[in-house]
N, CA, C and O of each residue as an XYZ file, in Angstrom:
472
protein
N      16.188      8.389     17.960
C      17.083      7.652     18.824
C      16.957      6.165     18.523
O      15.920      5.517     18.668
N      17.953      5.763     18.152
C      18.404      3.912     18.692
C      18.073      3.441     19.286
O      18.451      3.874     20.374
N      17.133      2.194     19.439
C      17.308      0.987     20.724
C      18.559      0.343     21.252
O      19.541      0.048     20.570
N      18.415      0.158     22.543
C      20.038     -0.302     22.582
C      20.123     -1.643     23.456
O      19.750     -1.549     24.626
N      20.415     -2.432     23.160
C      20.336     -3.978     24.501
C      21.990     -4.187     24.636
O      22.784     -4.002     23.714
N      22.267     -4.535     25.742
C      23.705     -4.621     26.479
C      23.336     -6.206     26.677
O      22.303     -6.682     27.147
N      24.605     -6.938     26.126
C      24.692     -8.373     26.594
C      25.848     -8.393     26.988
O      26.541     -7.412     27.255
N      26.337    -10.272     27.095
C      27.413    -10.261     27.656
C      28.500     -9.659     26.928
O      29.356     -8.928     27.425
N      28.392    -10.118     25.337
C      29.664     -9.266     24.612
C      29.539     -8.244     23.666
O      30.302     -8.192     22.702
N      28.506     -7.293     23.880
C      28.541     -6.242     23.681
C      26.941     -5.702     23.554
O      25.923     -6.176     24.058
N      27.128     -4.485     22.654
C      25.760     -4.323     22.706
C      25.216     -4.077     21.262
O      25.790     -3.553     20.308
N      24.286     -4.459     21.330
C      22.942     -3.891     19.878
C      22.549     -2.923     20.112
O      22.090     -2.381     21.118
N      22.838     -2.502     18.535
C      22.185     -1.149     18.355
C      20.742     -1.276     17.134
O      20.942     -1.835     16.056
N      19.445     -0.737     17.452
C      18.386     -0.743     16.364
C      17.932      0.142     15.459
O      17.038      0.847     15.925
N      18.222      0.379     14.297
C      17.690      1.909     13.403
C      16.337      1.572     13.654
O      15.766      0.494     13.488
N      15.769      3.010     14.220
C      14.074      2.847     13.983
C      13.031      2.560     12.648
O      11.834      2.319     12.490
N      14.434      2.767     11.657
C      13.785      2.332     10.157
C      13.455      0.658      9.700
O      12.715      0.197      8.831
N      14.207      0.115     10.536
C      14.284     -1.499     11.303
C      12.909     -1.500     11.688
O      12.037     -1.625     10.829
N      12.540     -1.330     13.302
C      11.795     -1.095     13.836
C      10.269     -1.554     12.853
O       9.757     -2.669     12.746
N       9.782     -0.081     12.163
C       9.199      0.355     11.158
C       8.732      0.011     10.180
O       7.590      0.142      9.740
N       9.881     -0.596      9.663
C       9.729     -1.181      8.634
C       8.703     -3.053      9.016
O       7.712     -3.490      8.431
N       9.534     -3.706     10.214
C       9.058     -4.846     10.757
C       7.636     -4.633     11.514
O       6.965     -5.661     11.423
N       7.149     -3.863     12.051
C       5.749     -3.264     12.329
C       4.913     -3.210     11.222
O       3.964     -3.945     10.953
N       5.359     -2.270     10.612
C       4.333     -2.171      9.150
C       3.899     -3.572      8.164
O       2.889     -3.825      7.509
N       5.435     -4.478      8.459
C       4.779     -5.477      7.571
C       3.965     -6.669      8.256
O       3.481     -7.649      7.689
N       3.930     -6.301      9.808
C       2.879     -6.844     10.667
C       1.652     -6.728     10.382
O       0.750     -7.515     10.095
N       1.770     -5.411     10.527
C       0.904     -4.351     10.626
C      -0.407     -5.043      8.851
O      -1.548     -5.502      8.796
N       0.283     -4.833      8.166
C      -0.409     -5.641      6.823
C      -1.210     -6.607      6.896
O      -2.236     -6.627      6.215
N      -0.903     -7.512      7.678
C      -1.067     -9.027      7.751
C      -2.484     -9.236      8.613
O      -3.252    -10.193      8.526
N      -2.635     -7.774      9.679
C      -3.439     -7.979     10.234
C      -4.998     -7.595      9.383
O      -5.015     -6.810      8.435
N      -6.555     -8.457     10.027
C      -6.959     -8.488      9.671
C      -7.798     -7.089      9.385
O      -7.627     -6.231     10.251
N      -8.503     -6.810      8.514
C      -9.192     -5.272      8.470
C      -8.240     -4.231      8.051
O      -8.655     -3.073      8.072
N      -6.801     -4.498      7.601
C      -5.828     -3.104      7.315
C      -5.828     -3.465      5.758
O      -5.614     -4.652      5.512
N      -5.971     -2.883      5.015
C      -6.035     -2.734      3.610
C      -4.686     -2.532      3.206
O      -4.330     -3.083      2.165
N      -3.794     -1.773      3.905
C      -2.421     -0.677      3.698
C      -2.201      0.036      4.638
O      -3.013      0.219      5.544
N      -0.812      0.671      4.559
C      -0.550      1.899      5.366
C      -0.745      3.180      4.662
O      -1.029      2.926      3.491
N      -0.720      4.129      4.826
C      -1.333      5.379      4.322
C       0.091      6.332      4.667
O       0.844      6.187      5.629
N       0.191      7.336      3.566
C       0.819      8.698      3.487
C       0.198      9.798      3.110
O      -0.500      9.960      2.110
N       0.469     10.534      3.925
C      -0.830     12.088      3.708
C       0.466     13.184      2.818
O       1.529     13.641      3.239
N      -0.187     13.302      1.516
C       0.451     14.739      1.536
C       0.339     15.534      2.208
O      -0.810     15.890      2.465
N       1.651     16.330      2.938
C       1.266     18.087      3.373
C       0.724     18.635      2.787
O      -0.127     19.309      3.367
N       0.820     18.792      0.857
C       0.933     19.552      0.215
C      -0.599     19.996      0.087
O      -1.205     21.059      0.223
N      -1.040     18.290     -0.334
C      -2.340     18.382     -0.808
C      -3.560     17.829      0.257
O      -4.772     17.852      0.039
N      -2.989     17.420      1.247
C      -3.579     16.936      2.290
C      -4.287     15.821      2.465
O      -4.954     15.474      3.439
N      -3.940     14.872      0.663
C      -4.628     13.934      0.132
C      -3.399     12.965      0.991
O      -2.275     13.208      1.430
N      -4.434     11.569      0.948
C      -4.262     10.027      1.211
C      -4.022      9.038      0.088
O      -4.765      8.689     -0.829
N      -2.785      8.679      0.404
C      -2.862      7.221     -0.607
C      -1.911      6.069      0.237
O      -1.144      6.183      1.193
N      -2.358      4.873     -0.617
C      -2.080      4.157      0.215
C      -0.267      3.557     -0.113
O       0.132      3.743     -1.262
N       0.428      3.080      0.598
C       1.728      2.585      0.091
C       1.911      1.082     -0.393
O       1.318      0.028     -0.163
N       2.775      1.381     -1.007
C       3.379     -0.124     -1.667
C       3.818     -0.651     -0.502
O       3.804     -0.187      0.638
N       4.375     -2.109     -1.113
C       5.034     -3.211      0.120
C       6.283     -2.708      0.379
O       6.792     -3.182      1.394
N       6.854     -2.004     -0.137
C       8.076     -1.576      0.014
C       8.050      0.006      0.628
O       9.115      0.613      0.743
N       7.020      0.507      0.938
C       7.132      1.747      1.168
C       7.027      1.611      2.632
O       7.562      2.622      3.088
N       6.459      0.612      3.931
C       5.554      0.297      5.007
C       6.222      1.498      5.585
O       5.415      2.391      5.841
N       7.381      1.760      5.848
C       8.024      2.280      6.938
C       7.176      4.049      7.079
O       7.093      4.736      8.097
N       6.820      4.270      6.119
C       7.063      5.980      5.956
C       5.188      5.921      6.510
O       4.606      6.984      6.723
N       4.712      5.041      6.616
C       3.318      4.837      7.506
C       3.042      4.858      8.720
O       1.922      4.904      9.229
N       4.782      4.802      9.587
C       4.622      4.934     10.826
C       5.442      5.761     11.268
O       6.437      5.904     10.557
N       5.384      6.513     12.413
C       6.370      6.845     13.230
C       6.575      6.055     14.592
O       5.864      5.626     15.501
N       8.063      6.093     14.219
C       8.528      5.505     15.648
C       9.125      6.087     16.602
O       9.741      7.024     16.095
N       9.310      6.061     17.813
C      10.233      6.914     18.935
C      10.888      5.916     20.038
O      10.196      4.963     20.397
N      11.663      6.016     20.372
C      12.225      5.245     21.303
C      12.503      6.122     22.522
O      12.772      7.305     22.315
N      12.480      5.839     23.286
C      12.812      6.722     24.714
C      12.612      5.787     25.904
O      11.708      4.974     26.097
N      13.993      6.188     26.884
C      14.083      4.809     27.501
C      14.392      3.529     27.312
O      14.615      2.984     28.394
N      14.513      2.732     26.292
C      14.867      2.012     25.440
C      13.093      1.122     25.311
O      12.723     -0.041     25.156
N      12.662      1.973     25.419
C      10.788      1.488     24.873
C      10.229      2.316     23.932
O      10.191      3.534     23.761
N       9.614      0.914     23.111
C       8.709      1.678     21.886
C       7.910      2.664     21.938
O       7.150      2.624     22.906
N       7.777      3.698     21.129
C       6.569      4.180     20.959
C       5.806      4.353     19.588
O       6.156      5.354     18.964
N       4.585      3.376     18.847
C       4.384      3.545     17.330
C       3.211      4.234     17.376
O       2.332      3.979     18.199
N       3.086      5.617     16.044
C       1.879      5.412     15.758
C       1.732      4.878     13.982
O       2.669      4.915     13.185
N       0.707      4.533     13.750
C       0.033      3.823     13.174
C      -0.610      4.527     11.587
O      -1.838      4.438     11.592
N      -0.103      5.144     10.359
C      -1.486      5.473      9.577
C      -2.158      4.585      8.725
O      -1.628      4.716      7.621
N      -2.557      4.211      8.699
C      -3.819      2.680      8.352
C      -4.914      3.352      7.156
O      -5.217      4.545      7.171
N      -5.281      2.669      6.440
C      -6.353      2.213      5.955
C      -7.214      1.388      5.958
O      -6.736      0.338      5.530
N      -8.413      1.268      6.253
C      -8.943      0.233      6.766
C     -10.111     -0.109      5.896
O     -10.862      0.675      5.315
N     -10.136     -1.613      5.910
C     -11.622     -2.260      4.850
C     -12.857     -1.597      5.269
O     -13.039     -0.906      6.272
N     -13.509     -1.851      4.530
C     -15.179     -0.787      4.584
C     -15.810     -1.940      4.965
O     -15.656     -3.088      4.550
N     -16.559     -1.486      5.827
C     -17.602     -2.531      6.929
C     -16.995     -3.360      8.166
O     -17.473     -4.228      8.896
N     -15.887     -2.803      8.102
C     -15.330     -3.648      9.820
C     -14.852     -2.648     10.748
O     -14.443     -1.489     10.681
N     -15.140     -3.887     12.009
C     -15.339     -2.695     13.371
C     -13.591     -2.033     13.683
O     -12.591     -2.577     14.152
N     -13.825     -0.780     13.219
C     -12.370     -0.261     13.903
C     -11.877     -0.846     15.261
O     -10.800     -1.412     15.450
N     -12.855     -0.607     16.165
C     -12.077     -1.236     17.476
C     -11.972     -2.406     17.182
O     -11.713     -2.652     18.360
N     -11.921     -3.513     16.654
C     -11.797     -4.800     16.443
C     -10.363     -4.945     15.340
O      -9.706     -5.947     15.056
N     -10.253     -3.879     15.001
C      -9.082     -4.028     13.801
C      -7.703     -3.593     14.578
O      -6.517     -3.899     14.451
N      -8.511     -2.654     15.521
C      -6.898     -1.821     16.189
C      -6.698     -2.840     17.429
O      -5.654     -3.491     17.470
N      -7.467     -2.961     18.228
C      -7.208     -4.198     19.394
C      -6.483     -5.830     18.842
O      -5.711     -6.559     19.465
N      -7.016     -5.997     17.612
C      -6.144     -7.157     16.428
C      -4.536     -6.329     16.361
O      -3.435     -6.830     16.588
N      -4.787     -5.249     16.063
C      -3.452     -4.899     15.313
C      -2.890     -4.633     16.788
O      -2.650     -5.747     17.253
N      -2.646     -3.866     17.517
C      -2.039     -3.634     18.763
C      -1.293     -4.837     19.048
O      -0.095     -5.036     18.845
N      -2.535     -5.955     19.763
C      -1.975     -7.390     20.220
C      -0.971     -7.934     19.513
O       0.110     -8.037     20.093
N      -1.094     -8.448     17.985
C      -0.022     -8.384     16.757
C       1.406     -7.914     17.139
O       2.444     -8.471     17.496
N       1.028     -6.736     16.923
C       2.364     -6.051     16.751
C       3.183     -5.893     17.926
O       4.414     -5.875     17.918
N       2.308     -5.759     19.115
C       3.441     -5.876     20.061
C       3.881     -7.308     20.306
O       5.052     -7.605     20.543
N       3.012     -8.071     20.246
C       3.496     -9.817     20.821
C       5.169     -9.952     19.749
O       6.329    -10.057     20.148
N       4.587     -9.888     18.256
C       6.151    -10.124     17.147
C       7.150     -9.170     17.682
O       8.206     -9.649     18.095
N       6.913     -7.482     17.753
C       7.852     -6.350     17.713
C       8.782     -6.987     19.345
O       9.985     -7.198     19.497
N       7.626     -7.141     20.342
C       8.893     -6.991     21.837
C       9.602     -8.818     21.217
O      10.696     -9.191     21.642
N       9.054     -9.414     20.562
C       9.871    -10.945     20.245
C      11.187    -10.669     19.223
O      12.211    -11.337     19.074
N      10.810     -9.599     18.675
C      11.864     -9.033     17.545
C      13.273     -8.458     17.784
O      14.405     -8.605     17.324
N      12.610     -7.689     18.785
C      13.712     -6.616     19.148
C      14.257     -6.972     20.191
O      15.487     -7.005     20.227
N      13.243     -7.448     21.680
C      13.871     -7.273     23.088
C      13.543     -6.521     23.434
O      13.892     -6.347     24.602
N      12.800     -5.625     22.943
C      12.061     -3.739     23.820
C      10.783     -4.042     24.302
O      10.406     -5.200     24.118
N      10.038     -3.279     24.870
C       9.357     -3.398     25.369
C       7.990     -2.329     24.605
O       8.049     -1.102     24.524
N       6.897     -3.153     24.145
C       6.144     -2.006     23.234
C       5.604     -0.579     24.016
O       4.518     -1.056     24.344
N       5.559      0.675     24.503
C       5.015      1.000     25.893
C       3.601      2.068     25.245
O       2.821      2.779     25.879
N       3.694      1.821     23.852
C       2.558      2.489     23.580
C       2.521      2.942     21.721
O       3.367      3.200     20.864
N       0.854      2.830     21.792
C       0.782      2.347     19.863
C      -0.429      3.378     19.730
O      -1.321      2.933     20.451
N      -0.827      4.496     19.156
C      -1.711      4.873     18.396
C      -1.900      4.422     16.728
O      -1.071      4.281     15.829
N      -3.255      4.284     16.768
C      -4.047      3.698     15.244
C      -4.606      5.378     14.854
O      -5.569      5.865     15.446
N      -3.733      6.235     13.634
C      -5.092      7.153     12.781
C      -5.607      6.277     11.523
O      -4.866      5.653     10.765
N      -6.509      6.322     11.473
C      -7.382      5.812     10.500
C      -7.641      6.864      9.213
O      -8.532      7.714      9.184
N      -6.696      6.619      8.202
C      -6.793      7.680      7.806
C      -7.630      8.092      6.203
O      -7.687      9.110      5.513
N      -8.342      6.341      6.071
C      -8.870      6.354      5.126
C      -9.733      4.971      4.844
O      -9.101      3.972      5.188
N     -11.096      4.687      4.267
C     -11.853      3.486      4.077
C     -11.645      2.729      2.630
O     -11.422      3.544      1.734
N     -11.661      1.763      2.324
C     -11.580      0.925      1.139
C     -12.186      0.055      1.106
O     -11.964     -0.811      1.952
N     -13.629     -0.225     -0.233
C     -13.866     -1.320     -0.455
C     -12.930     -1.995     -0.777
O     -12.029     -1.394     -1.363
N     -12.745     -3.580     -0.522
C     -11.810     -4.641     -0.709
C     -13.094     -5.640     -1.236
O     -14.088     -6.001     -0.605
N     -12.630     -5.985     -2.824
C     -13.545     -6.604     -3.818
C     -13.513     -8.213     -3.694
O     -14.209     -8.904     -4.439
């Protein structure tokens, strides 16, 4: 489903690939995320995505006209997860509700893989 905001002369509509895509490249910036991650079904293996791939790292849902993201991450080796996801949360919702106009109403972090960063 679409986000949708009603103004005076008409209304916006948001592809969640929008969304997604602007999260993920938040999502980067923050400190302790190495990448976003894609799991094969097939093979059940992890790798991490290009800059151009961010979107397919998250899922998004809209309902109500409020966010819902989760998150697949990779994260640097030796830093505190809760310190990376409470960084990334704050992040992403402060830019995403400045972005859109929605309201963030809820973000899961899977962690779905560690990386030394040299």
């Amino acid at each position: 489903m679409s986000g949708r905001l009603d103004t005076d002369l008409g209304q916006i509509v948001i592809n969640p690939d929008v969304i997604a895509m602007y999260a993920g490249s938040v999502a980067v910036e923050c400190f302790g995320i190495v990448g976003m991650a894609a799991i094969s079904v097939k093979d059940g293996l992890v790798k991490l995505l290009r800059k151009d791939s961010l979107k397919h790292g998250i899922n998004v849902k809209i309902e109500d006209n409020k966010i819902r993201l989760t998150f697949h991450v990779i994260v640097a080796y030796g830093v505190s997860i809760r310190t990376v996801a409470d960084n990334l949360f704050s992040s992403v919702k402060y830019k995403l509700e400045g972005f859109t106009g929605m309201e963030v109403s809820k973000m899961t972090l899977l962690v779905e893989g560690v990386r030394v960063i040299d």
